[in-house]
Each structure stands twice: as structure tokens, then as C-alpha cells.
C-alpha positions as CSV (number, residue, x, y, z in Angstrom):
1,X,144.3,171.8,107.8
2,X,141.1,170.4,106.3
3,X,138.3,170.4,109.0
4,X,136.7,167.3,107.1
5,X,139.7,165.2,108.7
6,X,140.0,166.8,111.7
7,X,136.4,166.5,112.7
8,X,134.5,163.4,111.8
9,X,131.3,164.9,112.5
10,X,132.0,167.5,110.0
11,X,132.4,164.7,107.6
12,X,129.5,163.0,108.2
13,X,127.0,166.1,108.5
14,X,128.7,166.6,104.6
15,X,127.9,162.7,103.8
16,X,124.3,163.1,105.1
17,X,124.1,166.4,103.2
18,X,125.6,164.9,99.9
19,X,123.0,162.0,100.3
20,X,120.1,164.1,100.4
21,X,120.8,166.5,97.8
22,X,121.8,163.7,95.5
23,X,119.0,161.5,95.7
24,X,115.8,164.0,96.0
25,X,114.7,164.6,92.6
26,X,115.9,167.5,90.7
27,X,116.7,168.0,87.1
28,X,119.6,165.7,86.9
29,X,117.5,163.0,88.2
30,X,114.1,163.5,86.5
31,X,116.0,163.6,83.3
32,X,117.8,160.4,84.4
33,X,114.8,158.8,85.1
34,X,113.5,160.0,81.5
35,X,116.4,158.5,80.1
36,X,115.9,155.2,81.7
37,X,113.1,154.9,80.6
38,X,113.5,155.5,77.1
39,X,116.4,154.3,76.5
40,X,117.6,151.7,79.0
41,X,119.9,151.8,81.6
42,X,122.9,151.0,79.6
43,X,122.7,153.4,77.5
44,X,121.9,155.9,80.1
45,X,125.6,155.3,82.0
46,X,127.2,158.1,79.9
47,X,124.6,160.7,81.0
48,X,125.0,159.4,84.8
49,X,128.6,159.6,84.9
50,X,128.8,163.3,83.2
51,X,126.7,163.6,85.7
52,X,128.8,163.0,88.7
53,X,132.4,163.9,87.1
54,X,130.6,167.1,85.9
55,X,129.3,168.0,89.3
56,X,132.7,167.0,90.8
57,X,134.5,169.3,88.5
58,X,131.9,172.3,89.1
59,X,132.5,172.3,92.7
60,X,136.1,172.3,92.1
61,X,135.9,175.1,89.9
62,X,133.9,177.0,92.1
63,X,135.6,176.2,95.0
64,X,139.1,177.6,93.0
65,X,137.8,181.1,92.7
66,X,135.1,181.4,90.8
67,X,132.1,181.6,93.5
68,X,134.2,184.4,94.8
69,X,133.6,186.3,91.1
70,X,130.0,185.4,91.9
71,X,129.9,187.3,95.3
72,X,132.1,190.1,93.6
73,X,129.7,190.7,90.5
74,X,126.1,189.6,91.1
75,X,124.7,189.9,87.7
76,X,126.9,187.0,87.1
77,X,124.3,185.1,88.9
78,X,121.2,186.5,87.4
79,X,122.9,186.2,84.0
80,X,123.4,182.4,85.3
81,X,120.0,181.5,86.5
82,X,118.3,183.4,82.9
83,X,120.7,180.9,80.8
84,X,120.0,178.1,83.1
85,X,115.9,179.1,82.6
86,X,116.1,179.0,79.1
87,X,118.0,175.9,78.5
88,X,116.2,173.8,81.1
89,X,113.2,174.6,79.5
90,X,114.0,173.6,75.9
91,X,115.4,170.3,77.8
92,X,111.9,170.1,79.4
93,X,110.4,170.3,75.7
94,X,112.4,168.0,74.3
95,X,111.4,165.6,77.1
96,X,107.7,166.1,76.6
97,X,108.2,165.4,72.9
98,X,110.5,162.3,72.6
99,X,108.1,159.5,71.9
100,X,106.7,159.8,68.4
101,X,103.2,160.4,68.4
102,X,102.0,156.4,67.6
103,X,105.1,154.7,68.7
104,X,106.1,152.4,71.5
105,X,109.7,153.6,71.9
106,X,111.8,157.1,72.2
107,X,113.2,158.9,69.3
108,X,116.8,160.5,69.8
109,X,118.9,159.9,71.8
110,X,120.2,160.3,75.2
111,X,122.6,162.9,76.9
112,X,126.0,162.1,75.9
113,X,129.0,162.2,78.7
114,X,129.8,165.7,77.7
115,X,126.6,167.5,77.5
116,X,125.6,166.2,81.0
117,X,128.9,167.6,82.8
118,X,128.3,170.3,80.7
119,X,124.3,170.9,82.1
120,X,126.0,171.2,85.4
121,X,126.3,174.7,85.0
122,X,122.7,175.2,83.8
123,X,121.9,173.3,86.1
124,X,120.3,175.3,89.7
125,X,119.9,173.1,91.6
126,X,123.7,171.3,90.9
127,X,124.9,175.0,91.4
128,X,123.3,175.4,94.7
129,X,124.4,172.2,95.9
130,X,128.3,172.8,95.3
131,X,128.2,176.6,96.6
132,X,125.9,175.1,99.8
133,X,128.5,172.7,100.3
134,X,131.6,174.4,100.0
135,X,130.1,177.2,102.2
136,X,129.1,174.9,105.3
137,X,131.8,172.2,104.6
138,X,135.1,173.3,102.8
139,X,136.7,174.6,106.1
140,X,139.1,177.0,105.6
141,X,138.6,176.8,101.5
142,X,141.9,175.5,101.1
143,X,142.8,173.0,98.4
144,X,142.5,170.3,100.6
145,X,139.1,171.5,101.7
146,X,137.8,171.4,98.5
147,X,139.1,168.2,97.4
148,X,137.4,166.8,100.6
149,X,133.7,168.4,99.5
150,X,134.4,166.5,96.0
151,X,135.4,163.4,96.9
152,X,132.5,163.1,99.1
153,X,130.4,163.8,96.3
154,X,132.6,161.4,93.9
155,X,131.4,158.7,96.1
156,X,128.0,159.4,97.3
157,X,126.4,160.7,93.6
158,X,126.7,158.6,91.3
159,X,124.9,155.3,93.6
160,X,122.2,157.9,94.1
161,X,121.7,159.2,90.6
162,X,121.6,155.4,89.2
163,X,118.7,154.4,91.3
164,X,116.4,157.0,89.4
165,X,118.3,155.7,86.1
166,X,117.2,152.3,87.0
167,X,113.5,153.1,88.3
168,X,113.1,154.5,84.9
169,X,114.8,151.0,83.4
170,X,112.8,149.3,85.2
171,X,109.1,151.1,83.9
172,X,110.4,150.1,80.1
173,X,107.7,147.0,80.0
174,X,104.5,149.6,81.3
175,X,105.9,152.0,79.5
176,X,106.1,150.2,76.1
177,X,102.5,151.3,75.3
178,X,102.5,154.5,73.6
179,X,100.0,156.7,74.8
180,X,101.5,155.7,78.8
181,X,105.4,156.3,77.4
182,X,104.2,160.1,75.6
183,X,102.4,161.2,79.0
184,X,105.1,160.0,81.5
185,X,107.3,162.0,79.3
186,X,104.8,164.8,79.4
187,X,104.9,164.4,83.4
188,X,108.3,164.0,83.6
189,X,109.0,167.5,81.7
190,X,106.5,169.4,84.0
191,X,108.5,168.0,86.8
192,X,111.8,169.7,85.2
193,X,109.9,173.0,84.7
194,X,108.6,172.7,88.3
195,X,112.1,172.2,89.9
196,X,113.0,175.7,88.3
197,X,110.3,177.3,90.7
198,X,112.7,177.4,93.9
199,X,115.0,179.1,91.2
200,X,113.0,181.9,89.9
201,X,111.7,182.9,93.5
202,X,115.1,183.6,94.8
């Protein structure tokens, strides 16, 4: 039976957990928050919601079987965080570079639906959130287990995610200067490359 249902306290220690994870910055939201910025919060809702479905999906994944593959061949993991190094740091780049040098708004354009559920699994930090919680919370790792873990993260993600999708909406006016839009991009790449540190100590 699933322990989420059984014990409330379970459930709530998950919804705490699912809270904190969600809404402390991380690749996901620094990007989100780049996004806002430079291109609005409407157009950002495609990124946010690949965001959450794509997390969603992840943990499902790894919750099917796949985590176990990790346990069962560790340079599946190394091979992991390598790819996730690379890719988050071309991401970082292209951050740092999307205001033309002299303009007032962002070339480009923003993460579509499918390459933000897709950055899920480059993604460490969205990686160690879904093992973490199907570890401590999944119960017996049943299907009904996992489906709990996800649905608590259906709900809780995607309010949590917006609000650094709208903080970024919300700097468009200060931001409209050029020289202030290029260096918060600038700051907001570091940031990326600084979340991989945790990462590459492990």
C-alpha cells in the first residue's frame, strides 16, 4: 500500500521537501528567471510547464526502473553528470550572450515546451531531486508509490517555478537599459555555472 496515504506525515515531510527543492534557485529557475526577463512571462509558460511535466515524467521514469540501472552500472551516472556539464554550460553561454551588444531587448528565443522537459535529464539538480524523493518517500516503490512522489510534485512545481518566471517579468522596465539587461544576463549565467559546483564535488 502506498505509505504517502497511509501516513499523513509522510505526505507532508514530501510536500515540505517538494517546496523547498522547487523554489530554491537552481538551473531550472535561474533560467526561468532569465527568461522572464527577456522575454516576458507569457512567453515564458512553455518553458515553465516543460518544466514541471518534464520533471514529473523523469521521476516516473526513474522511479519504473531506471534509477535501479543507475545503482547497477555507475558509469551511467558519471557519463550523466559529464553530458549534464557540458550542456549546462553552453546554456550558461548562451544566457550571458542574449542581449545584443547595444540593444535594449533579448535576441532568440526562449526554451520551447520540449527542450525544457527535455533539460530535465541534464539537469543535476532535477535528477537529484526525483532520486532523493523517491528514495525517502516512494514507500515500498510500487506504482502507487511513485505516482504519489509525482503528483506531489505536479502540484507543488509549477506555483514555485512561476514566481521566479514572474520576478524576472517583473525586472523587464530596469532591465530595458542595455548595459543593465547584458550584465544581469552575465550574472544570471554565472549563477547556472555556480549551481553545477555541488555537482562536480560529488
Amino acid at each position: 500500500m502506498n505509505d504517502l496515504l497511509t501516513h499523513p506525515d509522510l505526505l507532508i515531510a514530501l510536500v515540505a521537501y517538494a517546496i523547498v527543492t522547487s523554489i530554491t534557485p537552481g538551473p531550472n529557475n535561474l533560467m526561468l528567471m532569465a527568461s522572464g526577463a527577456n522575454f516576458g512571462l507569457r512567453r515564458t509558460v512553455p518553458h515553465m510547464l516543460g518544466v514541471t511535466i518534464g520533471q514529473g515524467a523523469m521521476t516516473a521514469i526513474l522511479g519504473l526502473g531506471v534509477a535501479a540501472a543507475f545503482h547497477a552500472w555507475p558509469p551511467g551516472l558519471v557519463i550523466l553528470k559529464l553530458v549534464s556539464t557540458g550542456y549546462m554550460l553552453w546554456l550558461a553561454w548562451k544566457i550571458a550572450h542574449a542581449a545584443a551588444p547595444g540593444e535594449g531587448r533579448a535576441a532568440g528565443r526562449p526554451l520551447t515546451f520540449l527542450q525544457a522537459a527535455g533539460f530535465q535529464w541534464v539537469n543535476p539538480k532535477a535528477v537529484a531531486m526525483s532520486l532523493t524523493a523517491l528514495a525517502l518517500y516512494a514507500g515500498d516503490g510500487g506504482l502507487a508509490a511513485v505516482a504519489g512522489v509525482v503528483a506531489v510534485f505536479a502540484v507543488v512545481n509549477l506555483p514555485s517555478i512561476s514566481l521566479w518566471a514572474a520576478a524576472g517579468q517583473g525586472l523587464r522596465h530596469w532591465l530595458a537599459d542595455p548595459v543593465r539587461l547584458t550584465w544581469f544576463n552575465r550574472a544570471m549565467a554565472a549563477g547556472l555555472v555556480a549551481s553545477l559546483w555541488p555537482v562536480l564535488r560529488m
